[in-house]
N, C-alpha and C positions, 0 to 999 in steps of 0.2 A: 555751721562751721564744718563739720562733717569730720571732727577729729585731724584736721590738715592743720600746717604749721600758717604763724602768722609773718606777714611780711615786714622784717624791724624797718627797714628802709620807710615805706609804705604808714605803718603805725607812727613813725618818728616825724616824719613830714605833715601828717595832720595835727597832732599834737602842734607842732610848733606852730604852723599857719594860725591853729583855735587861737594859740596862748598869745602871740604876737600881736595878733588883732586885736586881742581883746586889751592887750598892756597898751596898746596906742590909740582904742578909744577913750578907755577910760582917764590915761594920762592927757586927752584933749575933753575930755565932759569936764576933769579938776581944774583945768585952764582956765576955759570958757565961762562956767556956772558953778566953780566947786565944789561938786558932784563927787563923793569919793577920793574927796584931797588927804582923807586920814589914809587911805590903804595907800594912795599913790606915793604919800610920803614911807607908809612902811615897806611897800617894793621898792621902793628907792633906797631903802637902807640894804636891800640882799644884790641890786642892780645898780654898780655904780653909774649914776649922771640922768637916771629916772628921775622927772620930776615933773610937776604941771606947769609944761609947757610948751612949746612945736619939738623946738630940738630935741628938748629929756623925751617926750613920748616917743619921736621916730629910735632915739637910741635904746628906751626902755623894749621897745617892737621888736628892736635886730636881737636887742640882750635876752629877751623872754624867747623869742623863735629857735635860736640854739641850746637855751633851758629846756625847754620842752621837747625840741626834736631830740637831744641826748637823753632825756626821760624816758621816751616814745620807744625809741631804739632799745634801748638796755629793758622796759619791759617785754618789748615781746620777744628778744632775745632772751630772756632769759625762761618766757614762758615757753618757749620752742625748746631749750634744754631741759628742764623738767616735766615737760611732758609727756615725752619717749615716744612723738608718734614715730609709728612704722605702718602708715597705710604707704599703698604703693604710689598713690598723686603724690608723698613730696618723698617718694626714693627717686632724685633723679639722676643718683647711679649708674641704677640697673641697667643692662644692656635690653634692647628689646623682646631678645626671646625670654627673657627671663620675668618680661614684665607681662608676655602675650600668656604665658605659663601662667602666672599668676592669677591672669582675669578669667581665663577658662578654672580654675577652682574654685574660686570665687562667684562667677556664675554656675557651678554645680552644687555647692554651698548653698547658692540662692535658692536654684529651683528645686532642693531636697526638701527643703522648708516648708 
């Protein structure tokens, strides 16, 4: 990671694709074979119109994908404000002399070491 900031966009988007997938397999295993009908019914109490069945799982997918991308999101946003990076990859700021400036101290940094 290199102490750089994380992308919420990016974190929020996987997050939802995982959780989407996974709310609309499992709400089609409770369908098919019963497979997980007790949790499908209890996301269906926090997901209204979840249910084991084609329609409840496609709507339980759309309802879990925006669950978890607004999860995704608000964690790595808030891990980017508590974190206080200040490397120079995510000042993208800086004007370039200021960031050319930079890398030459930091390569003299390095090679004093």
């Amino acid at each position: 990671m290199n102490g750089c900031k994380l992308s919420p966009l990016g974190l929020g988007l996987a997050f939802g694709v995982l959780w989407g997938i996974s709310i609309l397999i499992l709400g089609l295993l409770a369908y098919y074979y019963t497979y997980g009908h007790g949790f499908v019914l209890a996301v269906g109490s926090l997901y209204p119109g979840y249910e084991p069945s084609i329609k409840g799982s496609l709507l339980g997918a759309v309802i879990g994908f925006i669950d978890a991308f607004i999860t995704g999101f608000l964690i790595a946003w808030l891990y980017n404000l508590f974190s206080g990076c200040k490397c120079v990859c995510c000042d993208t700021k800086m004007s370039g002399e200021v960031i050319k400036k930079k890398r030459k101290v930091i390569k003299k940094d390095a090679e004093a070491k």
